[in-house]
N, C-alpha and C positions, 0 to 999 in steps of 0.2 A: 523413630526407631531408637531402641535404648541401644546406647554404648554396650552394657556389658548385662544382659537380662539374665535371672535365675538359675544355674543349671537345672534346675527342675522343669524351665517355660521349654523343654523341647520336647519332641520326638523322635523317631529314628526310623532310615528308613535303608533299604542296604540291596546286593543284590547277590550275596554267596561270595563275592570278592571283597568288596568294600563296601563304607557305607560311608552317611552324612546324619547330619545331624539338623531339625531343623525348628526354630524358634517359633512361640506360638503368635509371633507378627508374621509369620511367611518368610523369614530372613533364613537360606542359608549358610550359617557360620563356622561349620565343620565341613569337613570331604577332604580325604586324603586318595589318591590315587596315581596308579591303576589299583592297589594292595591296601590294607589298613595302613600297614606298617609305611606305609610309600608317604612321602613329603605333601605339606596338606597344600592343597589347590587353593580351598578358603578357607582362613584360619582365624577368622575375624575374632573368636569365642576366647583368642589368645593374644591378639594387640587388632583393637576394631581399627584403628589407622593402619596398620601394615597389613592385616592380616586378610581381607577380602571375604567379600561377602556376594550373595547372590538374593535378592530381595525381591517378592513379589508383594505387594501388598494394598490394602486399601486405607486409604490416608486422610484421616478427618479427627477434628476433636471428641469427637460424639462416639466416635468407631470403639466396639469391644468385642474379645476375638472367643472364639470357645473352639479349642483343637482336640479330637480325637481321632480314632484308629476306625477304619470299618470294619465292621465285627470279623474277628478270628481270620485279619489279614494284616499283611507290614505297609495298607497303604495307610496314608495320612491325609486327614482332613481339617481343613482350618478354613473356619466360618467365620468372616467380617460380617456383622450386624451394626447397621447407620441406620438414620432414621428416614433417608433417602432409597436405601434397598438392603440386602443382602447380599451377598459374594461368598463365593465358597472356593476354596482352592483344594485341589486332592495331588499329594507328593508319591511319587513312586519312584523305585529303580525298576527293571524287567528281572527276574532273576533269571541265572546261570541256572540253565539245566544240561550242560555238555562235560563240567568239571573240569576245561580245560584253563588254564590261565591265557587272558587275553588284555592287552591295552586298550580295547576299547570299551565303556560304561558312559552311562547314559543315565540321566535323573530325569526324570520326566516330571512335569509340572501344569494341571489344567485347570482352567477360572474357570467359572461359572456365573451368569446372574441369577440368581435363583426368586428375587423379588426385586422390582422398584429399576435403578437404573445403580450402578457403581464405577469406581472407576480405580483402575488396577493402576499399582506405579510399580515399574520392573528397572532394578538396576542390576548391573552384571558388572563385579570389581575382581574378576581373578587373580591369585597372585603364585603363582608357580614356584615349586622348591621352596615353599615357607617365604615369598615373597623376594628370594635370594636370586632367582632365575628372571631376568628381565621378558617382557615378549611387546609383540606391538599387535594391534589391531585393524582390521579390514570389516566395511560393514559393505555388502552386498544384499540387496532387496532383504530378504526377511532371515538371513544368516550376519553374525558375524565369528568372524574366525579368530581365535585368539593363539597370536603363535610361537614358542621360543625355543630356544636352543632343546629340552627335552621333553616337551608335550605342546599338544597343540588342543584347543578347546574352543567347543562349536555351540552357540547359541544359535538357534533356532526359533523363533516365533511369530504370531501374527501382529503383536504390539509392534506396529511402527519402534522398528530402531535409529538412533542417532548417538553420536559420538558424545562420550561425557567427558573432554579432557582428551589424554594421549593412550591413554592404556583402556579406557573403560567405555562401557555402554550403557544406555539410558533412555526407557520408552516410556508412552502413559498409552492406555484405552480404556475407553468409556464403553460398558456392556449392558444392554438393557433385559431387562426380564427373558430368561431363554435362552439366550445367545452366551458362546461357548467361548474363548479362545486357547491357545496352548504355546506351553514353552518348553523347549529342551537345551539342557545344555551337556552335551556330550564330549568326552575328554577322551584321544587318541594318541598314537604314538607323533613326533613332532615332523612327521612327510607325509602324513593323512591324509585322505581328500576329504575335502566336503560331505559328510555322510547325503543322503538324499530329503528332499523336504517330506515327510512323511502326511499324509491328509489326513481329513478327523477321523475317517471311518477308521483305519490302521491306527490312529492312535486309541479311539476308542477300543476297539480287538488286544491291542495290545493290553490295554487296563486291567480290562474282565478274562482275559489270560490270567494276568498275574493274581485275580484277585481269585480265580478257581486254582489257582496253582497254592496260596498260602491255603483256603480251606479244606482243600483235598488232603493237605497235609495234616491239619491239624486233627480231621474228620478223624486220622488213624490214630490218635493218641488214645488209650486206654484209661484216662483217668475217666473216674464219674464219682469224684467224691463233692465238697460242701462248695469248693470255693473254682468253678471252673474258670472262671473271665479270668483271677490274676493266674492262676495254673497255664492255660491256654498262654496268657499275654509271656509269662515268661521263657516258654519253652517256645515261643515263634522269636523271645530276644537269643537264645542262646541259640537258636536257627541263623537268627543274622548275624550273629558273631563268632559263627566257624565259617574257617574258608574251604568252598567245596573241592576245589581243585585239593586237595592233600586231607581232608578232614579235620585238619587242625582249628579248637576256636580259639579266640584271642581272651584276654579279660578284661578288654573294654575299646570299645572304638577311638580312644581318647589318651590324648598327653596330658600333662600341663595344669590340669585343671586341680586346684587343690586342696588339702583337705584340711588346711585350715586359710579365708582369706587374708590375702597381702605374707603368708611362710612361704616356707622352703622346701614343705613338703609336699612336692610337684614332680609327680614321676611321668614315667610314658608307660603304657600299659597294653601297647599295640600289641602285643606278643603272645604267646603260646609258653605259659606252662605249666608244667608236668603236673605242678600239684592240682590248679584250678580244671585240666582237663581230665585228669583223674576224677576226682570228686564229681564232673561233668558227667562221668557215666552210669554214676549211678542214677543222678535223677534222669537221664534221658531213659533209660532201663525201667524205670518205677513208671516212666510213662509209653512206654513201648515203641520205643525208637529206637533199637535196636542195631537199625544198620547205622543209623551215626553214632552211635556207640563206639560197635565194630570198625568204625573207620579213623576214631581215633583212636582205638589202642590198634591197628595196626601202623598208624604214624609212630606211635610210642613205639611200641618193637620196633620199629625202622631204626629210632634213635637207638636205641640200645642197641642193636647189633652194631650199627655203623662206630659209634663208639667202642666196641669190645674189638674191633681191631687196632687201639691203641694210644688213647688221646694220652697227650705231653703230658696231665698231671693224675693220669692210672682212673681217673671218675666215671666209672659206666653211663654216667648221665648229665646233664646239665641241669640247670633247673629252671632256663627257658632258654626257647627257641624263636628265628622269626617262621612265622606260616608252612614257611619250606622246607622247616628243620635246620637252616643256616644256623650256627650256633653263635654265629658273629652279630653282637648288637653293642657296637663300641658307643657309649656314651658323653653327649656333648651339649654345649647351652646357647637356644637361639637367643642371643645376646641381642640381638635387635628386637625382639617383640618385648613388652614391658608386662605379658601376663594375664590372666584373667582378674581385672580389678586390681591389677599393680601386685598378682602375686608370683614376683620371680625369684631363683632363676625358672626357667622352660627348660627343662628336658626332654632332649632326644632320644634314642636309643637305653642303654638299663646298662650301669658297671654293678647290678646285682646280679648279672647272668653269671660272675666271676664269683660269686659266694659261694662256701659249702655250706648246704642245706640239706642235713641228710635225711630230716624228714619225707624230703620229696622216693625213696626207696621205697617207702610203704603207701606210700600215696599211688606210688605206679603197681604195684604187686598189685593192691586194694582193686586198679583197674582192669587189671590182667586176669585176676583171678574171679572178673565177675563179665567183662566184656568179650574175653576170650573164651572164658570159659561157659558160654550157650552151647556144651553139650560138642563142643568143638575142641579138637585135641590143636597141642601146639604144636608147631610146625618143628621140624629138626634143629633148623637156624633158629628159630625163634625160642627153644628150649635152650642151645645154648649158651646165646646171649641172656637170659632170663637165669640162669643158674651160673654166668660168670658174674653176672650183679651182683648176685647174693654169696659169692665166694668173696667177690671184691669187698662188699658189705662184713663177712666176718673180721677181718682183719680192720674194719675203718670204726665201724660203729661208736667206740668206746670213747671218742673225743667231742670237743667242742667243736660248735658250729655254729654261723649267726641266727641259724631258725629261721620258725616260719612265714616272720612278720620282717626277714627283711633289714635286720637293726644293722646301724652303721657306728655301732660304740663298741664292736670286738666279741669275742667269739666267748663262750660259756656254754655249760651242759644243759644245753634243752630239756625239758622233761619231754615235751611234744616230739621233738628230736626222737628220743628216746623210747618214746611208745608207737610211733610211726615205724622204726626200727623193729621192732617186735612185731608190729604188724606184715611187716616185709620177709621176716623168715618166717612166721604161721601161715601167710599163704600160701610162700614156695612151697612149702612141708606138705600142704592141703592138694598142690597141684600136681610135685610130683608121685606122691602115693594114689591119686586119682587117677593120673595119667601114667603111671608107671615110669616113669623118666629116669633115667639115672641120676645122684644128686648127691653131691655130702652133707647124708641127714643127721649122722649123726654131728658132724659139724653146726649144722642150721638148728639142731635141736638144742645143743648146747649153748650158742647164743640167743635163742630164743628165751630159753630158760634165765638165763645169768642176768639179763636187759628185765624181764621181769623182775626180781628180785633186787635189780639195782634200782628201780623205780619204786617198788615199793619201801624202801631202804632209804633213800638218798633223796627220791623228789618230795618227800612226805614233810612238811613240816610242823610238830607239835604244835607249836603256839598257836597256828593255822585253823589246825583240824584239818588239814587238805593237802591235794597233791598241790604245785608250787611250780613258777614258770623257768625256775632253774633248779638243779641240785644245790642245796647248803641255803637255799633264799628262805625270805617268806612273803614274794611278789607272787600275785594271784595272774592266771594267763587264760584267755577265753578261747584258747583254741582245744584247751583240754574238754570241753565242751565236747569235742568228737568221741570220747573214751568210750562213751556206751556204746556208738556204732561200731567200733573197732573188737569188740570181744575183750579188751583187754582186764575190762571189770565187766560185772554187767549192772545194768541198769539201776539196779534195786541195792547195791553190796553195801553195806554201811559204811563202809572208805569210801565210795561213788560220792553217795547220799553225804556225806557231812564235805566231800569237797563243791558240791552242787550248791552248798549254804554258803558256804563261803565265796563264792564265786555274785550270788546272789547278794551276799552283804556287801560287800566289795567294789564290785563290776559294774553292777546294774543299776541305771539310776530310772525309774516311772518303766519299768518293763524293756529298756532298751540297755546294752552292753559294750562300755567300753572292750577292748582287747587287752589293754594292760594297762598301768599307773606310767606315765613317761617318766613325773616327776621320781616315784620309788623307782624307776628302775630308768636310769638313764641311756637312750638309746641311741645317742650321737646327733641328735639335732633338735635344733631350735623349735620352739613353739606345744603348742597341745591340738589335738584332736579330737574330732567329734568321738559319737560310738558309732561302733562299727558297725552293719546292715545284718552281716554275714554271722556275726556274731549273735546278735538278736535272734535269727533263726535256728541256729544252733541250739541255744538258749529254749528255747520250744522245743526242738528236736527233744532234747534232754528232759526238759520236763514230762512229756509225755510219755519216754520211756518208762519215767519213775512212776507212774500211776499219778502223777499233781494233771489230771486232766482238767480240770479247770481252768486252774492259774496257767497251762499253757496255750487254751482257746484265746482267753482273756488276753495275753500276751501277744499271741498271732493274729488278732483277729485288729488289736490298737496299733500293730506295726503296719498290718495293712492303711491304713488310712496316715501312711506317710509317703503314701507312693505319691508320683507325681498325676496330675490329669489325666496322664493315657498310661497307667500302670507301669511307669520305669520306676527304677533304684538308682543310685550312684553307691557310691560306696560306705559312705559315712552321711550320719543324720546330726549336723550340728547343733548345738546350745539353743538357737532359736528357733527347733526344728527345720531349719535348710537342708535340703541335700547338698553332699561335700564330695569331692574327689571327683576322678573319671566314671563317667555314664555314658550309657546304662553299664554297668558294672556285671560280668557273666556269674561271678562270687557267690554274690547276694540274691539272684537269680534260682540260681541253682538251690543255695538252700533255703529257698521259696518253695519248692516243687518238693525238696528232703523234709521241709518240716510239715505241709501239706500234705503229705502222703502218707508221714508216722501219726502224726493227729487224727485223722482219716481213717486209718488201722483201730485207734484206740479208744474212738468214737463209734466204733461199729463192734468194736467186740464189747465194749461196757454195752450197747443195745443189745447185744444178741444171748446176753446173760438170762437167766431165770428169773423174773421177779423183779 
């Protein structure tokens, strides 16, 4: 078993609440629960000594493993090939289909021999509350219970168990050709009983449940353009990374992991927000998913109203939440774990939830005015809060704010800031005159207007040829990459087109996009970064607005074959090609499906041309 394997060597497998993460040895080293956001159970992927792990596997010098997905489902398969036999393991959760929030979840895990004879080794090393919650262990016939002060967790299997030590568990079986066994391990509140020993036929039922339950879903996606498998794979990950109970999805199942090895830059990303759920709905929309659309921007409007009764610092919005809209995510450093590969500190919780980012206004409009707006008027409340935003917004817009990306070196005038702003009064302006609403447009028009003009003005810089990731700079920003889909220029305008070059000369190194120069623009911490996923697609996005259909097939078509074995992303693609950051990442996901779908568009009207 490696200490600390690839973040790329995993899968993911979840069930509408939480998820886990699982190694292409059969180790799993993530699972946080009942919640993403909730204290990790096994957290090996962050200190393999403290952090707990759950391992199925078959164990030999000769042994080599190949993990994939079954087609257009979130189960997982991981094939040990010896020259003794074959073994196959298949991971699953059951999904939530009630939406209600519950402490109880359940990973399910089934061997197989599929040729010759094999032999499974299963250890179970939980460590509750980040390993901070002590518990003790009881093993009765084919259960043990693992119990502490705030959860209790239930191994189930037919592998003979025995005690490893004081806290842990530890079996082997030998499977010959045919023969099946199973394991579960199920995590409840800490006065649980025993769930019931479930038999093979219930657990098989359960299987083929869940696996008609992922392609029924998928069945209903609308896409049929070039590239189904990664389209399909990424929109069942942005399935598993909302939480059903509220709508809300997170933007990665994952803390800690970082995005450059042995820095500092190690966030938690368990959270929900505004901007990533935004952007979420569009591509769920391009692919006709509509009611989970719908169901995060009615979480969004929850926020915003709940807010316009009067938060302490006047801000209609925050710019993330946990799952339940809590807007409390105090941030802190698991000082005991030493990190993925000694990259500490560990971050819990986000003291970015405390930034002004006022980008995230046009990000949520952007959502509102396209997930709401299915021909569906707004609700009373929901109008009013949606037009005290944009009141609160005239008087805030005109100042700095840390942006998009997060920066911890001080506040300064976003350009992105700044055209996300503009985007946030041309929607309200689009939805109250659609929907008749009352509204001060002529307010909203006036700074729509003015934001224009100071963008053109102020983010442009000469020497550049381009717009600029601050006012008065001449640092290039890869989030401006969004401008064509915004309206704000379009596609083709020759200010677009020569900041697109420059973005290209600059940013992009063999078709993949940094986000910004750390070095030219210092952003309050140590170290460098890969390029960004997210950025890359964008980067396509763009180009194919501009008619460069080529150079942006050619560009999407080499970022694909950076995915991992079973089609995830993390968030950043390192110097050696590695994937970096939190995985699978919703981000980079998403605009997988955005850039997919404009390419797709611009590949079928160049065919449907004359001649």
């Amino acid at each position: 078993m490696k200490r600390y394997p690839l973040i790329a060597d995993h899968g993911l497998v979840g069930d509408l609440q939480t998820a886990a993460l699982i190694s292409d040895e059969g180790v799993v080293d993530w699972f946080a629960a009942p919640r993403f956001d909730s204290p990790g159970v096994f957290s090996a992927l962050l200190d393999h000594d403290r952090g707990g792990y759950f391992r199925l596997s078959v164990d030999g010098p000769d042994v080599t493993v190949k993990q994939l997905y079954y087609p257009d489902t979130a189960m997982l398969v991981t094939r040990f090939m010896s020259p003794d036999g074959v073994g196959e393991l298949m991971d699953w959760m059951p999904p939530d289909r009630t939406g209600r929030p519950t402490a109880r979840h359940a990973l399910m895990r089934v061997m197989r021999c599929t040729r010759g004879r094999v032999a499974f080794t299963l250890e179970c090393r939980p460590r509750f509350g980040f390993g901070r919650t002590p518990h003790d262990v009881r093993i009765d016939g084919r259960t043990a219970a693992f119990r502490s002060a705030a959860m209790a967790g239930f191994l189930q299997s037919n592998v003979p168990l025995e005690r490893d030590g004081p806290y842990d568990v530890r079996g082997r079986l030998e499977l010959s050709e045919g023969q099946v066994a199973g394991a579960s391990f199920t995590v409840d509140g800490p006065e649980a009983e025993v769930p019931p020993l479930p038999d093979v036929g219930e657990v098989e039922a359960a299987l083929w449940e869940a696996v008609d339950f992922w392609q029924r879903w998928v069945r209903t996606a609308r896409y049929r353009g070039r590239w189904p498998d990664m389209v399909h794979r990424s929109a069942i990950t942005l399935k598993l990374l909302t939480y059903l109970p509220s709508g809300a999805p997170i933007a990665a199942p994952t803390l800690g992991l970082p995005e450059q090895v042995g820095g500092e830059r190690n966030w938690d990303y368990r959270y929900t927000w505004v901007r990533d759920g935004s952007l979420a709905v569009r591509a769920l929309l391009d692919l006709g998913f509509e009611e989970e659309a719908a169901a995060f921007t009615d979480w969004l409007t929850a926020r915003v109203a709940e807010r316009s009764a009067g938060p302490a610092d006047g801000r209609p919005l925050q710019i993330m939440y946990r799952v339940d809209g809590d807007p409390w995510l105090p941030e802190e450093v698991l000082s005991e774990f030493e990190g993925y590969r000694g990259s500490a500190p560990v971050r819990v919780g986000n003291a970015a939830a405390d930034q002004l980012q006022l980008d995230i206004f046009g990000e949520a409009m952007y959502a509102l005015a396209q997930g709401g707006g299915q021909d569906i008027q707004p609700t009373y409340e929901g109008w009013r809060a949606v037009s005290g935003l944009l009141d609160w917004l005239a008087d805030a817009w005109d100042a700095p704010d840390e942006g998009i990306w997060e920066t911890r070196g001080g506040r300064k005038d976003f350009t992105f800031s700044r055209v996300m702003s503009w985007v946030a009064f041309d929607r309200g302006l689009r939805l109250a005159e659609e929907f008749g609403r009352p509204a001060a447009l002529d307010t909203w028009r006036a700074a729509r207007d003015e934001i224009f003009a100071q963008v053109m003005r102020r983010g442009w810089s000469e020497r550049r040829g381009a717009l600029t990731q601050s006012f008065g700079g001449d640092v290039l920003d890869a989030s401006l990459l969004l401008i064509p889909r915004t309206g704000l220029l379009g596609p083709t305008d020759p200010r677009w087109l020569s900041t697109l070059d420059a973005i290209e000369r600059g940013l992009v190194r063999d078709n993949l996009v940094h986000r910004y120069d750390p070095g030219a623009a210092p952003d309050g911490l140590r170290g460098a970064e890969g390029t960004f996923s997210l950025c890359t697609f964008l980067y396509v996005d763009a180009l194919a607005r501009a008619g460069r259909v080529r150079q942006a097939r050619f560009a999407f078509e080499k970022m694909l074959t950076y995915a991992n074995h079973v089609g995830l992303f993390a968030e950043e693609i390192g110097p050696s090609g590695e994937q970096l950051g939190n995985f699978p990442q919703a981000f980079t996901h998403l605009s997988l499906i955005m850039a997919a779908t404009t390419l797709d568009e611009t590949l079928d009207a160049l065919a449907a041309r004359p001649g």
